[in-house]
N, C-alpha and C positions, 0 to 999 in steps of 0.2 A: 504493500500500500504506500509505505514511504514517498519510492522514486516518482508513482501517479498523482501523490497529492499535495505535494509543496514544488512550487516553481517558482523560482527567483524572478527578479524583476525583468533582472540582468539578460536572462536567457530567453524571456518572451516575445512576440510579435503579433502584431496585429491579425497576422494568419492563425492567433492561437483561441479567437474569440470564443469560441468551441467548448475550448480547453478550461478557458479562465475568466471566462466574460468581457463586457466590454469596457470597462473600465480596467483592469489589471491587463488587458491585450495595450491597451493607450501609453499607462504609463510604460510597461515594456518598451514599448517600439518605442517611443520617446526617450528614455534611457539609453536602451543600444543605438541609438538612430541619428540622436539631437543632441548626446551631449561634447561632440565635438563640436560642434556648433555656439556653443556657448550656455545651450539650456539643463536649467541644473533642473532635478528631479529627485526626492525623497527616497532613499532604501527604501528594500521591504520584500515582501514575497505573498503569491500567491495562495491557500488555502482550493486547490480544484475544484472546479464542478462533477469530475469523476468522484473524488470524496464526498463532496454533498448525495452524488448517489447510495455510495459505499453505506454511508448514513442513513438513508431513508430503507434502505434493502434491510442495512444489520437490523433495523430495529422494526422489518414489517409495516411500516406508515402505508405503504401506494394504496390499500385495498381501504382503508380509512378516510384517506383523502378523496380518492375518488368517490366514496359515499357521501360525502360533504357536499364534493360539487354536484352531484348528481341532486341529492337533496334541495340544493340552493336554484339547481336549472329546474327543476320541477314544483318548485313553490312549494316545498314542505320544509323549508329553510328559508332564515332571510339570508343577505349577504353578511350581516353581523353576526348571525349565529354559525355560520357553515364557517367563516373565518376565524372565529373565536377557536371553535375545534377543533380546526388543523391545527392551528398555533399552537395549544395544549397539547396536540399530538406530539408535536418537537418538541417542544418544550420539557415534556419529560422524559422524552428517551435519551438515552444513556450515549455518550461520546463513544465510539467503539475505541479502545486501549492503544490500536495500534496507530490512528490518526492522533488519537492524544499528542502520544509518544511525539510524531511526527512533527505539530506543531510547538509540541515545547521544545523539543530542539534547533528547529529554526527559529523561534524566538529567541535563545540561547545563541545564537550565529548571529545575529542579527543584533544582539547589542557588542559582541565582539567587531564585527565590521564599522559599527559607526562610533563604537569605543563608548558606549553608552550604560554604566554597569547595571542604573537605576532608569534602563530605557522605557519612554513612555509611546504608545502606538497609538494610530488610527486604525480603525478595524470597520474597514469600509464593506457593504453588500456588492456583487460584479455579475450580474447579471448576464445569463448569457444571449437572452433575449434585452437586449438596450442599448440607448447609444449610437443608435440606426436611424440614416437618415430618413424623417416622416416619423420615427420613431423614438422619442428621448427616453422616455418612461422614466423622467425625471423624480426626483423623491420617492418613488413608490419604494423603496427598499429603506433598510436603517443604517446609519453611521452610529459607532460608536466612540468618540474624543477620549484623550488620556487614559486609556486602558493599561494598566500594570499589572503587573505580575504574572504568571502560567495562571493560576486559578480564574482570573478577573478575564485574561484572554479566553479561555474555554468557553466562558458564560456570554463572552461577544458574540464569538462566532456561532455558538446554539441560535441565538437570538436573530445572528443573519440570515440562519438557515429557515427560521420562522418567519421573517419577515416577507418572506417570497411569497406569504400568502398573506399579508395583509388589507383589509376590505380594500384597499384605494387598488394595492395593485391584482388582483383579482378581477374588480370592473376595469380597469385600464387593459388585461388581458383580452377580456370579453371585448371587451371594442375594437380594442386591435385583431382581435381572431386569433393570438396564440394559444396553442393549448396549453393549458396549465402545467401539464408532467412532461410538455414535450422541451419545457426551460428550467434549467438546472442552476443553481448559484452556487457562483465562485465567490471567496472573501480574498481582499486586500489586506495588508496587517503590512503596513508604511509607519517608520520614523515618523513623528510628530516634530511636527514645524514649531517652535515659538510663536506662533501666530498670535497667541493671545497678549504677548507683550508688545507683539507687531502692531500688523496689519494684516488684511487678507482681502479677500474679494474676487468677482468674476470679471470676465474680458472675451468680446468676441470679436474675430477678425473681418466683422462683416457690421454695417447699422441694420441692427434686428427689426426695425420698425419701415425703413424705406428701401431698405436690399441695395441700396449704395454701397460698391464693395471693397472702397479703396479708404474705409476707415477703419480702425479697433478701436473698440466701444470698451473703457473700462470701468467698473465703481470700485469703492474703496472705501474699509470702516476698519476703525479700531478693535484689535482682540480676532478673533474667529468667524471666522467667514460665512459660519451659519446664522449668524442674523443678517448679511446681507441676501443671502440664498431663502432664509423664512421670511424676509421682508420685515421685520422689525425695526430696521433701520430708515433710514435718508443717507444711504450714502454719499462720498464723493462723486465727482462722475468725469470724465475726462475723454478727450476725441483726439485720435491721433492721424494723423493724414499720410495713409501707407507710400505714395509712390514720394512723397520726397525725404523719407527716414535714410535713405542711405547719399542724398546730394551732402556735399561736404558745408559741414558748417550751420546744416537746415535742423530747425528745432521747431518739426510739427505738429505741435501743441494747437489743435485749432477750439478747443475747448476744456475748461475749467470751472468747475460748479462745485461750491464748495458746500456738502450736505451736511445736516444736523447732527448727525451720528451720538444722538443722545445715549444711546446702548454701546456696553462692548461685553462680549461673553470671554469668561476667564475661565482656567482651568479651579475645580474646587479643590481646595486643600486636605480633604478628608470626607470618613461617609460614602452611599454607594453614587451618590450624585456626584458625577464627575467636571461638570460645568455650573457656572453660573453668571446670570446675568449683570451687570453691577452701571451706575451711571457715570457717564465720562464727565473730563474733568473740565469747565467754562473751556481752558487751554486748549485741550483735544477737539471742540467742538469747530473752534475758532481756526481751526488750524487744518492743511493739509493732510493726508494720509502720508499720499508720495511725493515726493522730490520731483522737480521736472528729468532729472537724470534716471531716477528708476521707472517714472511712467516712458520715457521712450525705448528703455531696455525692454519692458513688457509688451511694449509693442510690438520693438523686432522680433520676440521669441514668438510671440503671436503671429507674424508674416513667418517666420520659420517654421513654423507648426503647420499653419495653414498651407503652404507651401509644397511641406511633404506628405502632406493628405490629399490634397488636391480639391478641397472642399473649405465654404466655412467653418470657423469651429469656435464650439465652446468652450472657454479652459475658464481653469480656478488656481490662484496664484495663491502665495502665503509667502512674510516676509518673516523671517526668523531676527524677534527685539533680543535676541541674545549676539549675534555674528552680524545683524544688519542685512544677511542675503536675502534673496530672494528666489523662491521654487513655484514651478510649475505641479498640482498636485492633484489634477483631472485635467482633461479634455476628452472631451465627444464632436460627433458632427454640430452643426445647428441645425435648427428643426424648423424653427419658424420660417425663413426665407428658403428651407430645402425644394416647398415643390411648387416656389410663384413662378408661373412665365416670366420670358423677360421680351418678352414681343406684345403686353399690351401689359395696361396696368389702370387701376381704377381710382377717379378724380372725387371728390365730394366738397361740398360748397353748399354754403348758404345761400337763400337766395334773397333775404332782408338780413342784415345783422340784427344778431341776437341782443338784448337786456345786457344788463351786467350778470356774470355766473353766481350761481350759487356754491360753487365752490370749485377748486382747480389742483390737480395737480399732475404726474408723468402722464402722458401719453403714448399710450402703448399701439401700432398701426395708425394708420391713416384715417379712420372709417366717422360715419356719423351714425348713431343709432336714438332711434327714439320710442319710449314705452311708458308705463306703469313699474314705478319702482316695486323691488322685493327685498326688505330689508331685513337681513339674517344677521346676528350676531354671535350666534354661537351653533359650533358642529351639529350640535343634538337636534336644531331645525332645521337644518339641512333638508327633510321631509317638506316641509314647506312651502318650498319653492315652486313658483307658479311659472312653465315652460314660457317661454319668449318677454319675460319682464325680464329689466336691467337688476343683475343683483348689486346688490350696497352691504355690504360687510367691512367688518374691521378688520381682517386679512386671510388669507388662504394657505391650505398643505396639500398636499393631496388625496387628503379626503373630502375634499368640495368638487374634484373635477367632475363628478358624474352631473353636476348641475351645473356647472360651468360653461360646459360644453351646448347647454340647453337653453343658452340667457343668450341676449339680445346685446348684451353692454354688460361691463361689469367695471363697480366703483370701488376704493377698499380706503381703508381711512391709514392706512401704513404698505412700507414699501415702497422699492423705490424699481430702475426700468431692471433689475436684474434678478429683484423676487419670485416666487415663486407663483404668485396672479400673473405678472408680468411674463413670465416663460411659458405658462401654460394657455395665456390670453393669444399670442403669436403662436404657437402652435396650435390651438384651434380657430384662428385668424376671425376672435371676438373679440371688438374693440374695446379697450380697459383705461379708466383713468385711476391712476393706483398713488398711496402717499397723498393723500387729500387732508389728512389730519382730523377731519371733522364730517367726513360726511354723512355718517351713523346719526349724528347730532343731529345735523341740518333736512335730511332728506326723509320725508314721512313717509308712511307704507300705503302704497298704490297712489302717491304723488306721478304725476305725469311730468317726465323728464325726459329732456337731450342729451345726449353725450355726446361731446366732440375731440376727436381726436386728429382734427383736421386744419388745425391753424397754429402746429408747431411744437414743442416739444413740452408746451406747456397743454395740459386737456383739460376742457375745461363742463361742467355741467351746470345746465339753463334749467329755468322752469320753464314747463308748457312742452307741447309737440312742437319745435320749431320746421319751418320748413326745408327743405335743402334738398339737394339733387343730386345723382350720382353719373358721375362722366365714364363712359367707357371710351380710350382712349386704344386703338390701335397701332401702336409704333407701324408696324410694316406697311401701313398706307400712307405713311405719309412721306408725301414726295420729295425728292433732290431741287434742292436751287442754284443758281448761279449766285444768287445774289446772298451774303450771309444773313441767314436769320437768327438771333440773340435773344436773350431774356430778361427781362428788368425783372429782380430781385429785389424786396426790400428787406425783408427780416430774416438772419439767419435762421431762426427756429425752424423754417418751412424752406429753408433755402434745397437740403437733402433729397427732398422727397420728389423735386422735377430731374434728379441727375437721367435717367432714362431718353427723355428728350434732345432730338438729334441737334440742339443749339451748337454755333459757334462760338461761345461763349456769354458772357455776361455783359450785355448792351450799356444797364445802365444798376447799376450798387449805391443808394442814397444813403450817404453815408449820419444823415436827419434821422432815418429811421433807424440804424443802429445805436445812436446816444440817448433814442426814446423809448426804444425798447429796451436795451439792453442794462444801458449805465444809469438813464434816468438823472445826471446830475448837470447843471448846468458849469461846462468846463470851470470859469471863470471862479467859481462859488468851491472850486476843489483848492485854487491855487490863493485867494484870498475871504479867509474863513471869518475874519474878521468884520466882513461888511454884509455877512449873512447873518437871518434870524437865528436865537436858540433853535429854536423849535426846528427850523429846516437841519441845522448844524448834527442834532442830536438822530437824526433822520439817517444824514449824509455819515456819520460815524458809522451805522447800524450796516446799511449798505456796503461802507468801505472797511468793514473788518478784516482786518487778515492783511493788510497793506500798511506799510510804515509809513509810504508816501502815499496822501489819497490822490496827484498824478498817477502817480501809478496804476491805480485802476482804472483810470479812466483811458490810458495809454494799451494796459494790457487788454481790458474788455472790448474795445474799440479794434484792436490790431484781431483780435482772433475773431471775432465777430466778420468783420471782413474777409480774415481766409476762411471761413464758414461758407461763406457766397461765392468764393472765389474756388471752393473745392471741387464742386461739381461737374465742372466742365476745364478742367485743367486737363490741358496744358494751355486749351484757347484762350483770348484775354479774357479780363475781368475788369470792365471800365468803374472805376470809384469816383463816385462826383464828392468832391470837398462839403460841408455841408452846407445848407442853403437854406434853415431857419430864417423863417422871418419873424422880427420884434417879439409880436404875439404869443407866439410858436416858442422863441426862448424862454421867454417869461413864465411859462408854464412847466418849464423842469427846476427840479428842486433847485433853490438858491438864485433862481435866472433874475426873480425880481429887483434883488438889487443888482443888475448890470444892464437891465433893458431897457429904453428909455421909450415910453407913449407916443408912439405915430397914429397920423390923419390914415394913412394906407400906407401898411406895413409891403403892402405889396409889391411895392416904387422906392420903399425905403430901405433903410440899414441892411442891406441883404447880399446873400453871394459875395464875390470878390471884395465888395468892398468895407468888409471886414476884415480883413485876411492880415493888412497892412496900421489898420487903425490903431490908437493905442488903447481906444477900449475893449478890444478883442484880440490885441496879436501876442498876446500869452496864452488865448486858448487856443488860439489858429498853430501855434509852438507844437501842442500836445497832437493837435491831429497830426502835422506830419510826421511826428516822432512815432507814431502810431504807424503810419504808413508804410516808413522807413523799418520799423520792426519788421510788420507785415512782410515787406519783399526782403529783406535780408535776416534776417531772425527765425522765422518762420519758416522763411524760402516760397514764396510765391510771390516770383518775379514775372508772374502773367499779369501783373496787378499794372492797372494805368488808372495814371489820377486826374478829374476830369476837372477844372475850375468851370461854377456855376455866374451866370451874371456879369459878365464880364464889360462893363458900359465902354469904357475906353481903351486906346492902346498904351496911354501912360498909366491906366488901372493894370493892366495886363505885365506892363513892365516891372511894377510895384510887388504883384504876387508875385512873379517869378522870382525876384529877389529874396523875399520870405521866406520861400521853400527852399532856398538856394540855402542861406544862412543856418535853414534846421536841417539842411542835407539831405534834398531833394532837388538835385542840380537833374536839370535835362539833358539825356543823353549818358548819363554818367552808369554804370550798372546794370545799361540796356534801358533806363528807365524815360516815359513818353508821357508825354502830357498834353493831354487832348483840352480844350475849350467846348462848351455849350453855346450852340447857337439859335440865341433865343431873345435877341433884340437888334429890332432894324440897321441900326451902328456896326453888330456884326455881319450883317450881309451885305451893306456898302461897304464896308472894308474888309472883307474877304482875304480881299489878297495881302496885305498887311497883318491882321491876325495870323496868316499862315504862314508867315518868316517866324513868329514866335510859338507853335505850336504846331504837333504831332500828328493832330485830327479834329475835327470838329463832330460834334453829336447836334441836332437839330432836336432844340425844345418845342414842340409842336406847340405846346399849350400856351407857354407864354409868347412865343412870336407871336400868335392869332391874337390875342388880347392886345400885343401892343400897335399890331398892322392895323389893326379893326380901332384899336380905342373901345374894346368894350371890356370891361371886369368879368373874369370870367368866372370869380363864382357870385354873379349877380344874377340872382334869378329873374330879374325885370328885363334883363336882359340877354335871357339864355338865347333865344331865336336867333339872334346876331352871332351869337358865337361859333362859327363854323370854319373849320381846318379848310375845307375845300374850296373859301369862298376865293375868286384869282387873283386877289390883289396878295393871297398869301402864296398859292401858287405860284406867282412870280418869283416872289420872294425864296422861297423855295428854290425853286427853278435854276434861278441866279444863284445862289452861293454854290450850289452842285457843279455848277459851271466853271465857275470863280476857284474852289476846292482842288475840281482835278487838274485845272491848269498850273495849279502852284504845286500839284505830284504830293497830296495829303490824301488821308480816306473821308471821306464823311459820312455818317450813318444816321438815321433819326431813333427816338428813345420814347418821344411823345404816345399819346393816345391815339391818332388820328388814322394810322394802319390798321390797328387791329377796329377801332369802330368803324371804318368806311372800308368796301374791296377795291372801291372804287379811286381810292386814296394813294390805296397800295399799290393799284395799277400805276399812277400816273408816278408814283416814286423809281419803279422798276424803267418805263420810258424814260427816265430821268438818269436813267444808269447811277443810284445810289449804290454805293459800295453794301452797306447793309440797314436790317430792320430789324430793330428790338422788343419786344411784344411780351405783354405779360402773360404768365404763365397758362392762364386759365383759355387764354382767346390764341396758343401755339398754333397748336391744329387746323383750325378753322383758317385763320390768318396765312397759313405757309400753304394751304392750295389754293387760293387767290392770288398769291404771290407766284406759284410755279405756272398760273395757268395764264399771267400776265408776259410772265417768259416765254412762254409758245407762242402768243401771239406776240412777239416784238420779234424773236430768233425764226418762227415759223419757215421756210419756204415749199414747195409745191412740192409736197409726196417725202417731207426731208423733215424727221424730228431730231432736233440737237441729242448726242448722246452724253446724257445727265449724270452715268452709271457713276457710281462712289468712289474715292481711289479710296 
């Protein structure tokens, strides 16, 4: 029995899944595979799934169980009771002597190799059915933390062998159609990480929610990784941007979220309770998990992983607070993004904005779902549950999936996107907003609620049936152009989820909407605190925790925030418009009030460029380029062009470029390009003049026509007048595209006026525009009016241009 039932880690392979289950085949091949590579991996050995047979044979269980399940398929059992008694079945039969043997002595080996005299283990379940793409069968099985001694290990491993039939994983069998006796368990019995003096946490090499694949998604919490896995936490959370991790010098960090991580789970001191939960300390909460140095090493072992699987994957890291390392200590496939197409993908939209939510938090998929709440707070209701209502709980195991799977939306008042609602919400691809803090509180039972998980990373839930629409979007119909078609982006949150779309890049990145979204503080009110209210001050503290300098957050938020928008479509550009607040608009982020001063119309006033240079603004115009400058050389997306907004003159135009010169954003320097907005009459009589001092120009549809016309354009007295197509803007138009290619610049438009008229977009493509930037929602529609404007201009008699892709 010995040589069949202990397998090193050392000797394993993915081809042993059979043997050892899917987790012990992982770590193996990982071990033998990866750690020339750099990835370190925990000792430890196998416990076979030939022994778990050895087991159930020595001691006669098969004829037992099968009566159990037999009783439970024929309704003379519940699920609770036929699983109670298999369990009992294990549970008291007898270790057979010779497996004993077998595992105390590779335990015994096993604190000699790690030199561990007082070795403590993990004594993990390995299913041999799991771990399979379409298939996680995540939690269904038990872990056992800090297991010591031969005795204490024995009573693990009985317990693993039990747990193979636990109610959750029994209905999980049933729905997936394996047969119960036809999967065997294997145990892990792996070195214990220090995790709980660490850190721990999960990381996929893939964004589980938009199947964008060139990021790794990590979290990150104090202590043991099982509260980020049970969802008890708010972890960290961190985005790392796979293809520029090995450019020299690139630190792509494109996001940082720093979670509450009120829990950390400790090893217990005594007693059979081996862990315990305890509350972290203000310090830990305020603070990082990882170093920017260990989150991009967890990255590359994550593209190393991923790499030599040739699939996404799920791993679980652990940092040992003793040595400072860091181990890799699972992976499997992922499951959620395993069986989406990637030839069409589905759009959802409101079609009125919503109220303000009733409450907000992860957003787990894309999707909008509306119902009648079912509000479950504890397992024992679970019966309860009414098919196709949103369930609302205070968190999930895998004992809730049999209803899970039968809800329409699902809310959880904890958790964050790596828990265990969150894993199981993607693989049954039911949209979840998870970590709400309150929503058990706030949401009555059979309340009629939205859930939306469709405008960004934040999800958020409405009262009432809101309305909304769902887009089915076919990539493969949608046609080739000559002419580049682009995307204006405004908020990273939802920046991910259009990567799919055949853009050439990012048209038009208002860099307004990432300091309102994201930072929320009005630059000026970060670098002098002094001429801000308490009450904003105490606001701006709260926000800017965890920064020594509150520039600095504003510098950092703002730069990753940008390559957020800029990831999608890299390597094509990423056009960044400076911001372009007007009065109004400042005045209304925290601290703006004291730096804004009351304009007649904010519209014609303080705005664009001509801030840039001012001395009431050019300490915050300082932070944005130094942002910028991060951005392309820090970060490494050197696709980034920055785009000046407003630009009234050419001694205004020479003034900004000085500015950005001074904070090190010289043009040309770095590869770096700097395009103008043209969006007032001044810029199109002097065309050729602006284009000695600039890269490209973007055409502001909206404000040209307001200023050709004289009419306000968000004047409702005078909406009728307001129109892109009327010829006095056409001209206008017309001319600088003229004016543009003779001085050998690109120009492109970014406005509304494409995607609202075809007819608009025809007369741009006649115009030979370099390209057209379109929002998201109006791609589709927009780019075959566009290709169907290039046939009839290219057209000739019996001759289509051939479009074909390179």
């Amino acid at each position: 029995m010995t040589e069949r039932s202990i397998l090193w880690f050392d000797k394993i392979g993915i081809g042993d899944i059979a043997a050892v289950g899917g987790k012990n085949a992982s770590l193996g091949e990982m071990m033998c595979a990866l750690s020339d590579k750099g990835v370190r991996v925990p000792d430890g050995f196998a416990v076979s799934a030939a022994a778990y047979r050895d087991f159930i044979a020595a001691n006669g269980l098969e004829p037992g169980v099968r009566a159990e399940l037999e009783h439970y398929r024929g309704g003379r059992a519940t699920l609770q009771e036929a699983g109670s008694a298999i369990r009992s079945m294990i549970l008291e039969a007898e270790m057979p002597a010779a497996l004993s043997e077998a595992i105390r002595a590779a335990f015994e080996e096993l604190k000699k190799r790690t030199n561990a005299p007082d070795l403590a283990v993990a004594v993990r379940s390995s299913a041999t059915a799991e771990d399979l793409p379409g298939a996680s069968f995540a939690g269904q099985q038990e872990t056992f933390l800090n297991v010591r001694g031969h005795r204490a290990l024995l009573d693990a491993c009985r317990r693993c062998f039990a747990s193979l039939f636990t109610d959750r994983a029994i209905s999980y069998r049933e729905t997936k159609k394996f047969g119960h006796l036809d999967v065997a368990l294997a145990i892990g019995v792996q070195q214990m990480v220090r995790s709980d003096l660490g850190g721990s946490g999960v990381m996929f090499s893939i964004d589980t929610d938009s199947g964008f694949p060139n990021t790794v998604v990590i979290s990150a919490a104090w202590g043991l990784g099982e509260t980020v896995v049970q969802g008890s936490v708010e972890p960290d959370r961190y985005l790392i941007f796979k293809p520029l991790l090995e450019k020299a010098g690139a630190r792509p960090i494109i996001e940082k979220s720093l979670g509450r991580k009120a829990l950390k789970m400790r090893y217990a001191s005594g007693g059979r309770k081996r862990t315990r939960l305890v509350a972290t300390s203000p310090a830990e909460r305020e603070r990082f998990v990882l170093a920017d140095d260990d989150i991009l090493m967890l990255g590359r072992w994550a593209v190393i992983v991923e790499d030599h699987y040739g699939r996404p994957m799920d791993i679980e890291w652990a940092r040992d607070g003793e040595t400072g390392l860091l181990y890799l200590v699972q992976a499997r496939p992922e499951t959620g993004q395993a069986g989406v197409t990637l030839s069409s993908f589905t759009a959802y939209r409101f079609n009125a904005k919503p109220g303000p939510p009733l409450t907000s938090g992860a957003a787990i998929g894309s999707a909008i779902a509306a119902g009648e709440a079912c509000v479950i707070r504890w397992a024992a209701d679970i019966g309860k549950f009414r098919d196709g209502a949103i369930l609302v709980t205070s968190t999930t195991d895998p004992d809730w999936v049999p209803i899970m799977k039968r809800a329409a939306g699902i809310i959880t008042d904890h958790g964050g996107a790596t828990s265990h609602a969150a894993i199981v919400s993607r693989e049954l691809g039911v949209p979840a907003v998870v970590g709400t803090g309150d929503a058990t509180n706030l949401i009555s039972e059979r309340q009629e609620i939205t859930l939306s998980c469709a405008e960004g990373e934040r999800g958020k839930v409405y009262a009432g049936l809101q309305d909304f629409v769902r887009d089915e979007i076919d990539l493969g119909a949608i046609p080739v152009t000559r002419t580049d078609v682009m995307v204006n982006i405004a908020d990273p949150a939802t920046a991910l989820k259009w990567w799919r779309l055949p853009a050439k890049g990012v048209g038009l990145a208002r860099m307004e909407f990432i300091i309102n979204s994201l930072i929320k503080v009005h630059p000026m009110a970060l670098l002098h605190p002094e001429r801000v209210s308490a009450d904003d001050n105490r606001r701006i503290a709260e926000l800017t925790r965890g920064y020594a300098d509150p520039a600095d957050y504003f510098i950092e938020l703002l730069s990753r925030g940008i390559a957020k928008l800029a990831a999608p479509f890299w390597p094509h550009p990423a056009i960044v418009r400076l911001s372009d607040f007007k009065t109004n608009e400042y005045s209304h982020l925290l601290g703006g009030q004291a730096f804004e001063p009351e304009e007649e119309n904010p519209m014609l006033g303080f705005r664009g460029a001509s801030r840039y240079y001012d001395a009431r603004y050019r300490e915050g115009f300082a932070l944005e380029c130094r942002a910028l400058k991060r951005v392309r050389e820090t970060l490494g997306f050197s696709n980034v062009i920055v785009m000046v907004p407003f630009c009234r003159t050419l001694a205004e135009a020479d003034l900004v470029l000085g500015e950005m010169e001074k904070n090190g954003l010289r043009r040309g320097e770095n590869g770096l390009q700097i395009y103008m907005m043209c969006e007032i009459p001044s810029n199109v009589i002097l065309a050729d003049l602006f284009a000695k001092r600039f890269d490209g120009f973007s055409i502001g549809s909206n404000d040209l026509t307001q200023l050709v016309l004289g009419v306000d354009r968000d004047s409702d007295l005078l909406a009728a007048l307001f129109d892109e197509r009327d010829e006095a803007v056409k001209r206008m138009v017309r001319d600088v595209i003229g004016k543009t290619h003779a001085a050998g610049i690109k120009i492109g438009i970014c406005g509304q006026a494409p995607s609202n008229y075809p007819d608009f977009a025809s007369f741009l493509v006649d115009e030979r525009i370099d390209s057209i930037s379109l929002n998201p929602d109006s791609f589709v529609k927009t780019i075959g009016h566009i290709r169907e404007a290039e046939r009839r201009r290219h057209a000739k008699p019996g001759v289509i241009p051939d479009l074909a892709r390179t």
